[in-house]
C-alpha positions in Angstrom: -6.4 21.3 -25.2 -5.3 18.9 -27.7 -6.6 15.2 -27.7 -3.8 13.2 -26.2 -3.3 15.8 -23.5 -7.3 15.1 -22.1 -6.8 11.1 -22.7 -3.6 11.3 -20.6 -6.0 13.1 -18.0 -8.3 10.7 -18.3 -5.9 7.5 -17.8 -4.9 9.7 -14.3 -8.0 9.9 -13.4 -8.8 6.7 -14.1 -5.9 5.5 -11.4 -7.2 7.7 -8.6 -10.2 6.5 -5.8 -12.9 7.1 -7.9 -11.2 7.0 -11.2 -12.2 3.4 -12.5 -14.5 1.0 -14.2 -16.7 -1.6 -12.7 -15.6 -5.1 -13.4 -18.3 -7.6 -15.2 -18.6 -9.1 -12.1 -20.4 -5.2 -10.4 -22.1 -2.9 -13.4 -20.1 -3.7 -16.7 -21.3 -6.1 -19.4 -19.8 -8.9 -20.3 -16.4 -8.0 -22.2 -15.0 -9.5 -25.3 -11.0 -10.3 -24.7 -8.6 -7.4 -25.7 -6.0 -8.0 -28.1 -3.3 -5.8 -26.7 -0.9 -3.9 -29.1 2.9 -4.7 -29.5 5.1 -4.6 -27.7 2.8 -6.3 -24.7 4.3 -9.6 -24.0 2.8 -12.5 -26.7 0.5 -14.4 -25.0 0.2 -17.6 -27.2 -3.3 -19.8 -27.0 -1.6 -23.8 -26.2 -2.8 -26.4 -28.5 -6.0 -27.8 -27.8 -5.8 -31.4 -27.0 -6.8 -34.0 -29.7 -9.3 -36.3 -29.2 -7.6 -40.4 -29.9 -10.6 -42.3 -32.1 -11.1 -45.3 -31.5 -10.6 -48.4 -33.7 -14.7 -48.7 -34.6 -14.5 -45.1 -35.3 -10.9 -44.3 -37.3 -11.7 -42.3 -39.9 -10.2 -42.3 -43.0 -7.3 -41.0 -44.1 -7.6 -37.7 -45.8 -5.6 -36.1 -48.8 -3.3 -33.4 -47.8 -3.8 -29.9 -49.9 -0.6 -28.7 -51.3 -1.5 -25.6 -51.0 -1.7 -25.8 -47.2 1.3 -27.4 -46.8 3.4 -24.1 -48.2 1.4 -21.7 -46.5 2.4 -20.5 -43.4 0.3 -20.4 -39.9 -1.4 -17.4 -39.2 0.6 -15.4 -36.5 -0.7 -15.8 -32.5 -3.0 -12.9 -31.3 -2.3 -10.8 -28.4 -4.8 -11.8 -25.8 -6.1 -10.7 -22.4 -7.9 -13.5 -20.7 -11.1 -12.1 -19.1 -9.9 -13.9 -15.6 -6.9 -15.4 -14.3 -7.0 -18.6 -12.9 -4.6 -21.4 -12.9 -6.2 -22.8 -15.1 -5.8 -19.6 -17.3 -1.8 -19.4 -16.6 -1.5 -23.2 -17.5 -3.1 -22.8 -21.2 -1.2 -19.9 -22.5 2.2 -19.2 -22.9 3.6 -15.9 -21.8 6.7 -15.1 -23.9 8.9 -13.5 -21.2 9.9 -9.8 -21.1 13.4 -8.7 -21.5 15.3 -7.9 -19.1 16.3 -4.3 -18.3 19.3 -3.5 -16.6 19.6 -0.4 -14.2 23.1 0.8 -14.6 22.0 5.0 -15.0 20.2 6.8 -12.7 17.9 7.5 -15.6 16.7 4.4 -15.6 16.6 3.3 -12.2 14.0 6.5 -11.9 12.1 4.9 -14.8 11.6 1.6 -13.3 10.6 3.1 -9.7 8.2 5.0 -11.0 6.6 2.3 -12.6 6.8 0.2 -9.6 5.3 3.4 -7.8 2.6 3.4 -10.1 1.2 -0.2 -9.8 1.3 0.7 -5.8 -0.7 3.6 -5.9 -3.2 1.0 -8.5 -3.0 -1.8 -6.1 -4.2 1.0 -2.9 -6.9 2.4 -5.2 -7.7 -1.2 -6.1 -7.9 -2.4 -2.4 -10.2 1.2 -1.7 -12.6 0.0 -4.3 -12.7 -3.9 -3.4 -13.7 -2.4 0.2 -17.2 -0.8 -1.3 -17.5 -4.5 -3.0 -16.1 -2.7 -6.7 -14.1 -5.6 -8.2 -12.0 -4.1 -11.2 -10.7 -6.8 -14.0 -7.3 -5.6 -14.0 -6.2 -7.5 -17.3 -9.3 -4.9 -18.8 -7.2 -2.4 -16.8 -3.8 -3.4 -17.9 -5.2 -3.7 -21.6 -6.3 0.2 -21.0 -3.2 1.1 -20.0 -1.3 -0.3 -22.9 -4.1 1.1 -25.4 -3.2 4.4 -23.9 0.2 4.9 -24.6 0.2 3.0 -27.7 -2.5 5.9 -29.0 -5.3 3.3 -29.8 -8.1 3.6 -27.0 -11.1 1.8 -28.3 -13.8 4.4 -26.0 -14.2 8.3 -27.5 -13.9 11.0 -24.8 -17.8 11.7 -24.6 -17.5 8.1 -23.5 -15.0 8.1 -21.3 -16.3 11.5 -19.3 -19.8 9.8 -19.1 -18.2 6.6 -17.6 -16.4 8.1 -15.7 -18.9 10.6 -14.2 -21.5 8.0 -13.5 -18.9 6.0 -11.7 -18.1 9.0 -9.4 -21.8 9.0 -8.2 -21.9 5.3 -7.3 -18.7 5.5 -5.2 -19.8 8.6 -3.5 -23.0 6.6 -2.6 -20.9 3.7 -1.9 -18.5 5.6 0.5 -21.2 7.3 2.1 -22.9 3.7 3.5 -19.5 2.6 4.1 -18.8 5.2 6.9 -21.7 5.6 8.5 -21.8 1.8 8.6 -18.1 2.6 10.6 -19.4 5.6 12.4 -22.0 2.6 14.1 -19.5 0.2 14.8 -17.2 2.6 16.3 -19.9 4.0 18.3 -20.7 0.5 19.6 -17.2 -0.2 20.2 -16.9 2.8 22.4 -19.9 2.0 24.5 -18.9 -1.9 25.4 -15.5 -0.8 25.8 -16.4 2.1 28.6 -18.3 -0.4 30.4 -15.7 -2.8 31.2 -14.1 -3.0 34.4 -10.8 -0.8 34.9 -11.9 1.6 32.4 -11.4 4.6 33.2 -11.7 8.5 31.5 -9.0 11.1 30.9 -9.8 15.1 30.7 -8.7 14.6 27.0 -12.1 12.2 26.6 -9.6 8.8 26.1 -10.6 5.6 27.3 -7.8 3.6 29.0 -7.5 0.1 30.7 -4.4 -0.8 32.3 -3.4 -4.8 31.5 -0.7 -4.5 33.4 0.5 -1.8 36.1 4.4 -2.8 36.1 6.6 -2.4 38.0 9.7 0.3 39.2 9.1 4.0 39.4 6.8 6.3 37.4 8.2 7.2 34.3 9.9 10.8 33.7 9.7 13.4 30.6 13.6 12.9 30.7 13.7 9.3 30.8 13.9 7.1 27.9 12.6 4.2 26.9 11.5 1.1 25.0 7.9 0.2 23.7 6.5 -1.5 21.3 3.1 -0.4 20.4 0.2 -0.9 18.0 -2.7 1.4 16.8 -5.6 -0.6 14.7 -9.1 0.4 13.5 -12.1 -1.5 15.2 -11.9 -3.7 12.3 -8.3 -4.8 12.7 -6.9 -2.4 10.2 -3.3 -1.2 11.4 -2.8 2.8 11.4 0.0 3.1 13.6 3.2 1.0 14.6 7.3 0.5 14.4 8.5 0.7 11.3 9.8 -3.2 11.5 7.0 -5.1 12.5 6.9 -6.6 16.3 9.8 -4.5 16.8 10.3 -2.2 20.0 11.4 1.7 19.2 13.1 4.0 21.7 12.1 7.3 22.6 12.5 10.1 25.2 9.3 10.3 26.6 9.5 14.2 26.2 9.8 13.5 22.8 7.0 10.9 22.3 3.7 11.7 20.2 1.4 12.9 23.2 -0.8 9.6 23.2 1.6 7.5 23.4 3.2 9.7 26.1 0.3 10.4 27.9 -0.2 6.5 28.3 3.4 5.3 28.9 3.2 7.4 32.0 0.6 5.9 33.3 2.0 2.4 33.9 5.7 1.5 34.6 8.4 -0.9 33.5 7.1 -4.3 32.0 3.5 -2.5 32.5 0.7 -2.5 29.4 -1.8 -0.4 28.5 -4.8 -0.2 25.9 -6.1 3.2 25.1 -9.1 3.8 22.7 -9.0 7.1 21.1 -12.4 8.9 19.9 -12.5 10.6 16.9 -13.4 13.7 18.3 -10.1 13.5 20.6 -8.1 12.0 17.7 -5.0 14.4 18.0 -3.9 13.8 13.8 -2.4 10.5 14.1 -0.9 8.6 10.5 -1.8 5.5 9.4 1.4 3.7 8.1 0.8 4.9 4.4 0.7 8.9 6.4 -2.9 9.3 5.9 -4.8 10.8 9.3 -7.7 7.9 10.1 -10.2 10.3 9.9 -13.5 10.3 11.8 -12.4 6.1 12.9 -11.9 5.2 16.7 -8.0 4.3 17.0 -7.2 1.5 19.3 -3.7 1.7 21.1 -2.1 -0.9 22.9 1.2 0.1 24.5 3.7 -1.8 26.2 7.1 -0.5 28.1 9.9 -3.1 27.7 12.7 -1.1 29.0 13.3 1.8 30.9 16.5 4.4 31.7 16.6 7.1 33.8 19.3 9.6 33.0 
């Protein structure tokens, strides 16, 4: 396998879950700045501010060198600010990029799949600032552009070892994490059975009706209008309309069975809130289409309109 093929391996891997370096700020030693390779944009240092003497110390006036005069300043370096800050963005100057204009198909794929991939960096980023990993992403962007511009500064011995140590601290990471939710969720559970209303289905859900509503019970053939939410215990959505606070319309034949099961058990204008085990969890998405695995799912369901065929 040649060398570029395992560094462009390694830059995946780097992207995915547990694919990235700590930041100074969790395991990594302080880091000098990165001068990034053309064609990064120039970042230009602003003049430092010049101190005004004052009249009982002017000093005096000094001979000009020739030579300096004719030679020219040295060029701006490329570089990465450890941290940005306002205070950062106010003292450089970022020369801006060009602009690229999507007329092809070609290119429009280009530019998606870029904007893809700083998605699928931002989720992985969001993951690890979860298990309390902070990554520098100006360290991260400087990676990047090292990468493709064939001048990474870490060998591959390095690179695997990184790596590798990395994987063990967020498998130990992930690990406290759950069962941290796993006790929360079983908590949850608990208070929430022992309110008043509660009640059990043979299916092992927990249900309160808010609000019975009112009209006849609903039908497999009828159809209606709901607007629904499913969150973690700790707020985190996994389920709802693809607009937010917007109603969708089904035929409740056609409904996903928890959300069918419950709209029948309550009527026009009625609510419902329906907590979901994890052991009765029946493979319900999250918004991004991944299955909330071994979490308690919280639904609350309300019917805003109904017709009867």
């Amino acid at each position: 396998m040649s060398l570029s093929h395992k560094k462009g391996i390694y830059l995946f891997s780097a992207l995915t879950m547990s694919g990235m370096t700590l930041s100074a700020s969790a395991t990594e030693p302080a880091t000098a700045p990165v001068v990034v390779p053309s064609p990064a944009p120039t970042i230009v240092l602003a003049p430092a501010s010049v101190p005004v003497p004052t009249p009982e110390h002017t000093p005096s006036p000094v001979a000009k060198d020739p030579a300096a005069e004719t030679t020219p300043p040295a060029p701006a370096k490329d570089v990465i600010p450890e941290e940005v800050t306002a205070e950062s963005i106010k003292a450089v100057r970022i020369a801006p990029a060009p602009a690229q204009m999507l007329d092809s198909e070609e290119q429009k794929r280009a530019y998606a799949s870029g904007v893809m991939l700083v998605h699928f960096i931002e989720e992985q980023l969001a993951k690890q600032k979860s298990l309390h990993i902070t990554l520098n992403k100006n360290i991260l962007l400087a990676g990047i552009a090292d990468a493709f511009a064939h001048q990474v500064k870490m060998s591959d011995e390095d690179i695997r070892e990184t790596m590798s140590t990395f994987d063990e601290q967020v498998k130990v990471l992930t690990l406290a994490q759950n069962e941290k939710k796993q006790e929360q969720d079983k908590a949850y559970v608990e208070a929430f059975a022992t309110r008043e209303g509660v009640k059990k289905t043979k299916q092992g859900l927990l249900y309160l009706i808010d609000n019975q509503g009112e009209g006849a019970a609903l039908k497999d053939t009828d159809t209606v209008q709901v607007n629904y939410k499913g969150t973690l215990v700790d707020g985190t959505i996994v389920d709802a309309p693809k607009i937010d606070n917007a109603n969708e319309i089904f035929r409740v034949s056609t409904m996903p069975p928890v959300l069918r099961d419950s709209v029948k058990l309550i009527r026009k204008g009625g609510q419902i809130t329906v907590v979901i085990p994890p052991t009765t969890l029946e493979k319900t998405k999250d918004i991004n289409g991944e299955p909330p695995l071994n979490n308690v799912v919280i639904y609350t369901i309300s019917v805003v309109d109904v017709k009867h065929p």
